[in-house]
C-alpha positions in Angstrom: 17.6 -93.9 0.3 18.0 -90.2 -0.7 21.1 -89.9 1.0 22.4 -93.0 -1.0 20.7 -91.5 -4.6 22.7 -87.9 -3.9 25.8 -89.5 -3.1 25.4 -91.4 -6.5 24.3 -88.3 -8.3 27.6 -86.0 -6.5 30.1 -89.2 -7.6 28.9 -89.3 -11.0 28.6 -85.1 -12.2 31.2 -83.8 -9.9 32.7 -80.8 -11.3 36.1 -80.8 -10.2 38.9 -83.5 -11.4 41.5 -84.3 -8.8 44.0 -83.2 -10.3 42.4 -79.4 -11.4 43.3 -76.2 -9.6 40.2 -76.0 -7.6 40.3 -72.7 -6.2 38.2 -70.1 -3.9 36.7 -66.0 -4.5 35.8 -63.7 -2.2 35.0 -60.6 -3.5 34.6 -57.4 -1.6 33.0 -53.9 -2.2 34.7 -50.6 -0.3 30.7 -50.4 0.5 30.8 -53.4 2.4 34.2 -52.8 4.4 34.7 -51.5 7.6 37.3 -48.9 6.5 36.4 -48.0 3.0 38.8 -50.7 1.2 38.2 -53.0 -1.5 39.4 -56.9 -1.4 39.6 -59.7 -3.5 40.7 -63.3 -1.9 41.8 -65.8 -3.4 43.3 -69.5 -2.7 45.1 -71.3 -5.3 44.1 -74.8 -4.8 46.3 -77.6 -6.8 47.9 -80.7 -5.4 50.9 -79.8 -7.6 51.2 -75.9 -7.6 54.1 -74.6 -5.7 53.4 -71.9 -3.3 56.1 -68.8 -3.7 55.4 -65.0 -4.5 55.3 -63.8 -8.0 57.1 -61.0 -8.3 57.6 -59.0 -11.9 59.6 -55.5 -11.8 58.7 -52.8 -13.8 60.1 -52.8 -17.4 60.9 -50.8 -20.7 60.6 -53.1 -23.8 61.7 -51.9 -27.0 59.1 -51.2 -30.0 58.5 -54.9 -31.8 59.3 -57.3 -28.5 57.6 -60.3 -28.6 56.8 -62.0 -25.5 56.9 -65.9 -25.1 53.6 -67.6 -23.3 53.7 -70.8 -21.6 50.5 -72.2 -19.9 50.7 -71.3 -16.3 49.3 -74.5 -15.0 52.1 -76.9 -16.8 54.7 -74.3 -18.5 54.0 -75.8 -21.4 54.9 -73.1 -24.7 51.6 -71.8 -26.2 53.4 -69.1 -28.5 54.4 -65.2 -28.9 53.0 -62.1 -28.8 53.0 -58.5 -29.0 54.9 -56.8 -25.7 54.2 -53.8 -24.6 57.0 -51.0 -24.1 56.1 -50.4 -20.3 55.2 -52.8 -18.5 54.2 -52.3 -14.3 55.5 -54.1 -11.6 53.6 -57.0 -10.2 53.7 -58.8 -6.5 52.0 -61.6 -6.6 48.6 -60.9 -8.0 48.3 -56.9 -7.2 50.1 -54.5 -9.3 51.9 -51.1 -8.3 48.5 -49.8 -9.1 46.8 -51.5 -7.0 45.0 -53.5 -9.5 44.0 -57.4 -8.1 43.2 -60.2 -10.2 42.1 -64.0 -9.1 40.1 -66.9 -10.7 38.6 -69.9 -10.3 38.4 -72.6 -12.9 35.2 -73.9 -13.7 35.4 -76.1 -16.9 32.3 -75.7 -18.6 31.3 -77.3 -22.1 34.6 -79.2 -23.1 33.8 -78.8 -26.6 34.6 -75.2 -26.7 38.2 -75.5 -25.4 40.9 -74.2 -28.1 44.2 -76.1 -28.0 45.2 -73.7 -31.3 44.6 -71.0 -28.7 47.8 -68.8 -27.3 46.3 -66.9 -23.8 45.6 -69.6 -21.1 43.7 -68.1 -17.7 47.3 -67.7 -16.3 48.9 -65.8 -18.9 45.9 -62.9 -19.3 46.2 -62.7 -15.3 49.2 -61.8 -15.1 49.8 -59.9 -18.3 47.4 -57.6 -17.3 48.3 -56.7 -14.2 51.8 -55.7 -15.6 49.2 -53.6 -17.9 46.0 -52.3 -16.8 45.8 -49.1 -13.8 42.3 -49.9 -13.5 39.9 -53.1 -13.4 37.6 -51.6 -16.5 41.2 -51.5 -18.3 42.2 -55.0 -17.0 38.9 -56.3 -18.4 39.6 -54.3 -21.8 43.5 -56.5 -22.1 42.0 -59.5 -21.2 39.3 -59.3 -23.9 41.5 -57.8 -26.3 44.4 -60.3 -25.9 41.6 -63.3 -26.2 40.0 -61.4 -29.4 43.7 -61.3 -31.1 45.1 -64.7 -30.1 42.5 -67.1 -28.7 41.8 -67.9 -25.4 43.4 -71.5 -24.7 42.0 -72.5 -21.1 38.6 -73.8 -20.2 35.7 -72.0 -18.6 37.3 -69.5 -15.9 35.7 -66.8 -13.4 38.3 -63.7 -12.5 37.4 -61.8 -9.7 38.7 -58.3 -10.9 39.3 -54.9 -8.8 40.9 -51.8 -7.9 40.4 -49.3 -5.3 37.0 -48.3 -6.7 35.5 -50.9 -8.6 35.4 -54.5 -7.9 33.9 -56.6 -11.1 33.2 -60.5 -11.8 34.1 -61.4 -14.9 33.1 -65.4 -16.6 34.5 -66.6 -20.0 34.8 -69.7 -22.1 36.8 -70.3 -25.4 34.7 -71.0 -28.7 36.5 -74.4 -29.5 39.0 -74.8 -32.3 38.6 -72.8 -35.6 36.7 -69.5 -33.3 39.1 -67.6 -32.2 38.5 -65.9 -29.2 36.0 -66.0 -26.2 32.6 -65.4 -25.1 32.8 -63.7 -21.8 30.7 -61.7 -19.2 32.1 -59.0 -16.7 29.6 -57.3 -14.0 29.9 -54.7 -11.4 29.9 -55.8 -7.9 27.1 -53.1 -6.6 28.8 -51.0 -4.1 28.3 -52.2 -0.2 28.1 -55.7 -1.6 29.9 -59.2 -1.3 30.0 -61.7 -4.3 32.0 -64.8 -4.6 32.7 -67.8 -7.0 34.5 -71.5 -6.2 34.8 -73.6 -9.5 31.1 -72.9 -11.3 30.4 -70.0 -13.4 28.1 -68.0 -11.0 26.5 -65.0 -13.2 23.1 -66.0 -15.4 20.6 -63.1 -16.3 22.2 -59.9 -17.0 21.2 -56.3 -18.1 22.0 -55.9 -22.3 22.2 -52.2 -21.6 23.5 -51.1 -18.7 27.5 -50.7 -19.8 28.5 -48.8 -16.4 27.9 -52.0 -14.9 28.0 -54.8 -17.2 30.3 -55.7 -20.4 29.7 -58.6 -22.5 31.3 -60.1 -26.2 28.8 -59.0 -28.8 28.6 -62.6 -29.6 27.9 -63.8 -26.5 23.9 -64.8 -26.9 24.5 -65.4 -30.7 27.4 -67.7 -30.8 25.0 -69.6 -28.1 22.5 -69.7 -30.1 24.5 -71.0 -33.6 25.6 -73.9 -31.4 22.1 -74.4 -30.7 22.7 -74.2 -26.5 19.9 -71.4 -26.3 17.0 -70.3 -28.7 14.9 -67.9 -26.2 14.4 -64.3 -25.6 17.9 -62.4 -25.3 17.1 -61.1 -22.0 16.1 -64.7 -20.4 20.0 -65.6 -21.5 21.7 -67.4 -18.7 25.4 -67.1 -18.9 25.8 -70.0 -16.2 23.0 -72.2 -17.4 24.1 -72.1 -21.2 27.7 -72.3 -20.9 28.1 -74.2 -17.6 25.1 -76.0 -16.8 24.9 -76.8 -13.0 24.9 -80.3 -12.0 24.8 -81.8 -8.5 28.5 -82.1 -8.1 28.5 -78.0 -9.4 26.4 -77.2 -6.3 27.5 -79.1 -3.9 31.7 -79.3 -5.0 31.8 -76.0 -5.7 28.4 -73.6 -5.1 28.2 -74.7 -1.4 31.6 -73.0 -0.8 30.3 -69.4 -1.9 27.3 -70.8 0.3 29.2 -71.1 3.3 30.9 -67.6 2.9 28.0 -65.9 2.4 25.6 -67.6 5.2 28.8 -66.6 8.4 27.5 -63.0 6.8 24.2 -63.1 5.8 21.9 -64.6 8.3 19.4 -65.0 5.5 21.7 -67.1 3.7 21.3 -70.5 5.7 18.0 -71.0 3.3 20.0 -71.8 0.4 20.9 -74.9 2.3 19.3 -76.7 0.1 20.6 -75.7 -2.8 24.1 -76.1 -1.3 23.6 -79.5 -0.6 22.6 -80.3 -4.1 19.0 -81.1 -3.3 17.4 -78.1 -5.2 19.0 -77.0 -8.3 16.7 -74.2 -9.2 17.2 -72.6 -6.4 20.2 -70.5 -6.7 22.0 -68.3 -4.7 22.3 -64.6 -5.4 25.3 -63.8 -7.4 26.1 -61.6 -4.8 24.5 -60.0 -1.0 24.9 -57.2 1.3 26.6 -58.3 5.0 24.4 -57.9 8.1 27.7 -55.4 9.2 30.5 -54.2 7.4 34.1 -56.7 7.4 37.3 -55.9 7.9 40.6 -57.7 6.5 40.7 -59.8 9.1 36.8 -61.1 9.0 38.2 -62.4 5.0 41.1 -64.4 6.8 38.8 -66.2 9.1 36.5 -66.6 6.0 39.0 -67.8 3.8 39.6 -70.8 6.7 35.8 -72.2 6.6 35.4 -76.1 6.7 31.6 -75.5 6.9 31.5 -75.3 10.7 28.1 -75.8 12.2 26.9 -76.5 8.8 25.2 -80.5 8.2 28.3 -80.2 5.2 30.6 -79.9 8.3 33.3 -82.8 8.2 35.6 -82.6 11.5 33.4 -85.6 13.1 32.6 -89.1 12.5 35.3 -91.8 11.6 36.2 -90.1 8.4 37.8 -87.2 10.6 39.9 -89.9 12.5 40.5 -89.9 15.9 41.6 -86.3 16.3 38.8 -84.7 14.2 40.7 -83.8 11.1 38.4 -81.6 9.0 40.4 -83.2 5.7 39.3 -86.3 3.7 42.3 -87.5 1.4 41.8 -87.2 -2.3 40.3 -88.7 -4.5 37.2 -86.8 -4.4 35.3 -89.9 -5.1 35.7 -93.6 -4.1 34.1 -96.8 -3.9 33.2 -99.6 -1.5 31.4 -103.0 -2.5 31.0 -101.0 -6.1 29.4 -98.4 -4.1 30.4 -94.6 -5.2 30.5 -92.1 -2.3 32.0 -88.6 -2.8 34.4 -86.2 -0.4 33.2 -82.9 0.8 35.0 -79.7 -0.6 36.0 -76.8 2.0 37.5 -73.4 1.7 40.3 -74.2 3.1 42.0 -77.6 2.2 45.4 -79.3 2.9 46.3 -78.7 -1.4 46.5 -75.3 -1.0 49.6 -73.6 -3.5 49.5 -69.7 -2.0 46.1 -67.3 -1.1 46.1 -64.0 -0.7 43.9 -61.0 0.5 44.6 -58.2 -1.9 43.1 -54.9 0.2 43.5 -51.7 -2.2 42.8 -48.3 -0.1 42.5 -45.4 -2.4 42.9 -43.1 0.1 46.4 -43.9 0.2 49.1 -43.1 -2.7 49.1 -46.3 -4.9 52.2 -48.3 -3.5 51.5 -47.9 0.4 47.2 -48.0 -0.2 47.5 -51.5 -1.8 48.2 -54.4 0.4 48.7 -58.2 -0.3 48.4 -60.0 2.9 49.6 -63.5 1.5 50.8 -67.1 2.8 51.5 -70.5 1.4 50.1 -73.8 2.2 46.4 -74.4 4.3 45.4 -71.0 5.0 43.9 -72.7 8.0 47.7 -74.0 9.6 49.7 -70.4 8.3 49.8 -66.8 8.2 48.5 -63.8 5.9 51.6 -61.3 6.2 51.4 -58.3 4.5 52.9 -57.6 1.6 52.9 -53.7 0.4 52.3 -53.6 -3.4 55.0 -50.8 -4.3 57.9 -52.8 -2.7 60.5 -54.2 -5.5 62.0 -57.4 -3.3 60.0 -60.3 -1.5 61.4 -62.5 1.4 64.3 -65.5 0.5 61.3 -67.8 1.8 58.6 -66.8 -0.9 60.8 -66.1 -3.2 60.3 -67.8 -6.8 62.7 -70.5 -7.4 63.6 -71.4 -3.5 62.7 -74.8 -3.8 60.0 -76.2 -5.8 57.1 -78.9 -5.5 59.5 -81.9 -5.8 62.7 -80.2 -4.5 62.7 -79.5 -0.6 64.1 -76.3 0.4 64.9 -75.3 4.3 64.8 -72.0 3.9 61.2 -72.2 1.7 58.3 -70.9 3.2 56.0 -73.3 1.9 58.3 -76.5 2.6 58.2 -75.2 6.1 54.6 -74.6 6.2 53.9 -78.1 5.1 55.7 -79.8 8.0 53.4 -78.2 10.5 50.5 -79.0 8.6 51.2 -82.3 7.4 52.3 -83.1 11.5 49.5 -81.8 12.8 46.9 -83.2 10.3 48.1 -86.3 12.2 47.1 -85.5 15.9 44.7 -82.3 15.0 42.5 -82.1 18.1 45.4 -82.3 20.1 48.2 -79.3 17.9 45.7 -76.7 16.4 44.9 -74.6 19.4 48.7 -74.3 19.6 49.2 -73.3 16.0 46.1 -71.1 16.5 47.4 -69.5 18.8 50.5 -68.3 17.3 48.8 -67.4 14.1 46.7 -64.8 16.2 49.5 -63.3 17.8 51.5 -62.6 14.5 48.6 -61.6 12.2 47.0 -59.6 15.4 50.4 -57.6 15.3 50.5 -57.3 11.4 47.0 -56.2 10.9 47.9 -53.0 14.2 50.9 -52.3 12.8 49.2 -51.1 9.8 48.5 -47.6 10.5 51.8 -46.7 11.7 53.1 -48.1 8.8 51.1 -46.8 6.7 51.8 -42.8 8.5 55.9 -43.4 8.0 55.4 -43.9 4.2 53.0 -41.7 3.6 55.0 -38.9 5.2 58.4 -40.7 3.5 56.6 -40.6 0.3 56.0 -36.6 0.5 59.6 -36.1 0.9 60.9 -38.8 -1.5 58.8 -41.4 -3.2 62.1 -43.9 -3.5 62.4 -43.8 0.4 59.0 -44.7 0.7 59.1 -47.6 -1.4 62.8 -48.7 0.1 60.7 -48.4 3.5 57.9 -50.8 2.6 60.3 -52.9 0.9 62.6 -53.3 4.5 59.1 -53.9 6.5 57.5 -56.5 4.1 60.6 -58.2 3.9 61.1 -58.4 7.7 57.6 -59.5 8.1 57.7 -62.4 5.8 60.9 -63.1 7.5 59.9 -62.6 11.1 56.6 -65.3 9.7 59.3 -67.8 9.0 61.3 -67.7 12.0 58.5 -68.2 14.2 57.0 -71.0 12.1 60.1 -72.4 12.5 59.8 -72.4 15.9 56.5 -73.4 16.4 57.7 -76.5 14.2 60.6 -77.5 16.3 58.0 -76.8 19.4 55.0 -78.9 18.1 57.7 -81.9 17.0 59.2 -81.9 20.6 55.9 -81.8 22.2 53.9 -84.0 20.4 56.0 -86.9 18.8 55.1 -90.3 19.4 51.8 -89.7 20.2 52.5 -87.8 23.6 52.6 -85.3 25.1 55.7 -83.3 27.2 56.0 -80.5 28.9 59.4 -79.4 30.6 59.5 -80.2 34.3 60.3 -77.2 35.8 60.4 -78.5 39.6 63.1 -81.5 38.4 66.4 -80.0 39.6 69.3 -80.8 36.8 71.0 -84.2 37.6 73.7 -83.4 34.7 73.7 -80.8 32.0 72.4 -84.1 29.4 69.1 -85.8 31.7 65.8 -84.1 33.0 62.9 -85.9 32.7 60.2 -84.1 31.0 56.9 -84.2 32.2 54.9 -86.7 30.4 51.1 -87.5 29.0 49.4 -90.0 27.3 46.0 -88.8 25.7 45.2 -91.7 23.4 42.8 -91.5 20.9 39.8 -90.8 23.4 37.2 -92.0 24.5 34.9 -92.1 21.3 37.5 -93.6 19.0 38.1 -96.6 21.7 34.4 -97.4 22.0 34.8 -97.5 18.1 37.6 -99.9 18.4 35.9 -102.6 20.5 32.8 -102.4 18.4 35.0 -103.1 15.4 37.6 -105.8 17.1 34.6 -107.4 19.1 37.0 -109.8 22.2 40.3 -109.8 20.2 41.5 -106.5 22.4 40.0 -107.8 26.2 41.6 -108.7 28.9 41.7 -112.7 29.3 39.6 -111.7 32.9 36.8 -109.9 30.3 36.8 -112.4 28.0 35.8 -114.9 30.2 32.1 -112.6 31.5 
């Protein structure tokens, strides 16, 4: 009975629409790193956003430029405003300055969305990265911009950092005729790890401490003139005032931070509760210290979760299918018999747009320190490649405009990504170890070439800072390029292999009859035997033998 009540409760108050960019934070103190770097992840989770890399060069504008802003989400035009006469170069969400922005979208009370409102979450992102050199600064733009021409979107976390500092920041518009936003930043304490997935995560916060936390002036008193709060100031609750948590906010959204933190935190697994929705008050910490430091690669394999050896884990049962697919097809709720049952929500999903690691290394001159190891499509089926935050091109298969989300492109990364995935969704059990396997070897190789690629800049850069740059430029190209190439022929491997439901290998014994016939070797797994046992249990005699029919 309380599994059927929670279900109820998750189908009726989740907190993500099906259609809404549903997205995933980790964020990363150099304190908490095994070599002194800060990081920011990010996966940009939408059924209809197209994966490609953003890249903006560095500009002069004249004195007076406006600058036309379309909502990032649908493109639709919001208005003008003022441009700045420099502006930095941008690739993807890390700046030449190795400045790193993401978000997550968490809604919040719809009553204080602005549709008279100019900045939309997508706009002040990137905006500010062509502005700000340092997070504090980014978090000054963002503000200001909101302050001068309303904030459009709805309730929205950045995660917000630069070699130094990493910082949290929540919002949420004011509604029509308020112009502006109420908004929250905080310092990520240094050798710490925070995180946020779709629900406004900070609630108590210090009034007085501005080294560490910023706040609107209005923040507590617009609350209370809209009558959400009337206690003490320092009892005020960002999250519980402007996004009260409901069921579907803790289990659709909280219990992905959840499962981040607990695979580095053993002390985490006793939120369990609260990840599952069955104990509201009792909230996770907005953010915890590891048990060891992480390196760039421990936030890959974090940024591919599906709440393994977790009770949320999904891969089994007849929902996964015969091949223990860790993905349930949207929507997030359904019915049976006028029954409502809900889907659970993983780090890594099939609707994934692009993610990124951003990694910005201060001991390094600005366009070699800053890294953004990025990829398109499941992070769980595809590759982070690295790409240096100084260069001024991106690869022909991530670049913007090669293809889009209803135009198919062959020589598009994320087209390409999508036929492996979307073939090996179907037989899973069977295809991941293979596309496992090649994903280690290529990021492996990335993540040791580093250094040496990081020792011919530097000592490029001392001689001329252009070289450098052209350098970083040739060797993030030809890694996104060498990413596709293989991809591609992991695809053409997997479809040979695996089509039709079996399996081939080459006979290497055969001796060639003519240069057209040889007989692979062939398999026939099946479904296995769990999934056949399901299959008589369902089908009852219609599937025996006439001989077993008759015992």
């Amino acid at each position: 009975m309380r599994k059927y009540l929670i279900m109820l409760m998750l189908a009726a108050s989740l907190a993500i629409s099906d259609n809404a960019a549903a997205c995933t934070n980790l964020l990363v103190t150099k304190g908490a790193t095994v070599d002194g770097s800060t990081m920011i992840s990010y996966t940009a989770d939408s059924h209809t956003l197209y994966g490609e890399l953003y890249y903006k060069p560095a500009r002069d504008y004249k004195s007076g430029t406006m600058l036309d802003i379309y909502e990032w989400d649908t493109g639709k035009y919001l208005g003008k405003i003022k441009q700045v006469t420099h502006t930095f170069s941008v690739v993807g969400n890390m700046n030449e300055h190795q400045v790193m922005i993401g978000e997550t979208t968490y809604g919040g009370r719809e009553e204080l969305s602005d549709s008279t409102a100019i900045m939309d979450y997508g706009s002040l992102i990137y905006i500010a990265l062509q502005r700000a050199k340092t997070a504090r600064q980014a978090i000054k733009i963002i503000t200001a911009l909101m302050a001068e021409y309303g904030y459009y979107s709805e309730g929205e976390s950045f995660s917000i950092a630069d070699p130094n500092e990493v910082w949290i920041m929540e919002m949420i518009g004011k509604g029509v005729g308020n112009k502006g936003a109420v908004w929250v930043a905080m310092r990520i304490p240094d050798g710490y790890v925070s995180g946020h997935a779709n629900h406004a995560r900070i609630t108590t916060f210090p009034l007085d401490d501005t080294l560490n936390c910023l706040y609107s002036k209005d923040v507590i008193s617009f609350a209370r003139e809209k009558k959400y709060f009337n206690g003490n100031d320092v009892e005020f609750s960002f999250s519980d005032i402007y996004a009260p948590l409901d069921f579907g906010g803790a289990r659709g959204c909280e219990a992905r931070v959840w499962s981040m933190f607990r695979r580095i935190n053993k002390d985490m697994d006793a939120f369990l509760d609260y990840a599952q929705g069955i104990n509201l008050k009792h909230r996770m910490p907005l953010w915890i210290k590891p048990d060891k430091k992480i390196s760039v690669h421990d936030v890959m394999e974090l940024m591919r979760d599906h709440f393994e050896n977790t009770p949320l884990e999904f891969s089994k049962g007849i929902g996964a299918g015969p091949y223990d697919c860790p993905y349930l097809w949207r929507p997030m709720s359904w019915k049976v018999d006028n029954v409502k049952y809900f889907n659970e929500r993983s780090i890594s999903t099939q609707q994934t747009g692009f993610y990124f690691i951003a990694q910005a290394r201060g001991w390094l001159p600005d366009p070699i320190g800053g890294i953004n190891w990025f990829g398109v499509d499941d992070a769980y089926c595809s590759v982070f490649t690295p790409m240096y935050c100084g260069i001024t091109k991106v690869p022909e298969s991530l670049r913007e405009g090669n293809g889009s989300m209803m135009e198919f492109s062959e020589t598009s990364a994320f087209w390409l990504n999508n036929q492996i995935s979307n073939f090996v969704y179907t037989r899973y059990r069977d295809m991941i170890p293979e596309v496992k396997k090649v994903q280690a070897e290529l990021e492996n190789k990335y993540i040791d070439n580093t250094a040496n690629v990081d020792k011919e800049a530097v000592k490029l850069y001392k001689a001329n800072k252009a070289e450098a740059i052209k350098y970083l430029t040739n060797y993030s190209v030809a890694q996104g390029t060498n990413t596709f190439n293989r991809w591609k022929d992991l695809y053409h491997y997997l479809f040979t292999k695996y089509m039709d439901g079996n399996v081939k290998a080459k006979d290497t014994t055969a001796k060639k009859v003519n240069y057209k016939f040889v007989n692979p070797k062939l398999k026939q797994p099946g479904y296995g035997d769990e999934w056949y046992k399901r299959i008589a249990n369902d089908t009852g005699d219609r599937f025996k033998t006439p001989e077993q029919q008759k015992k």
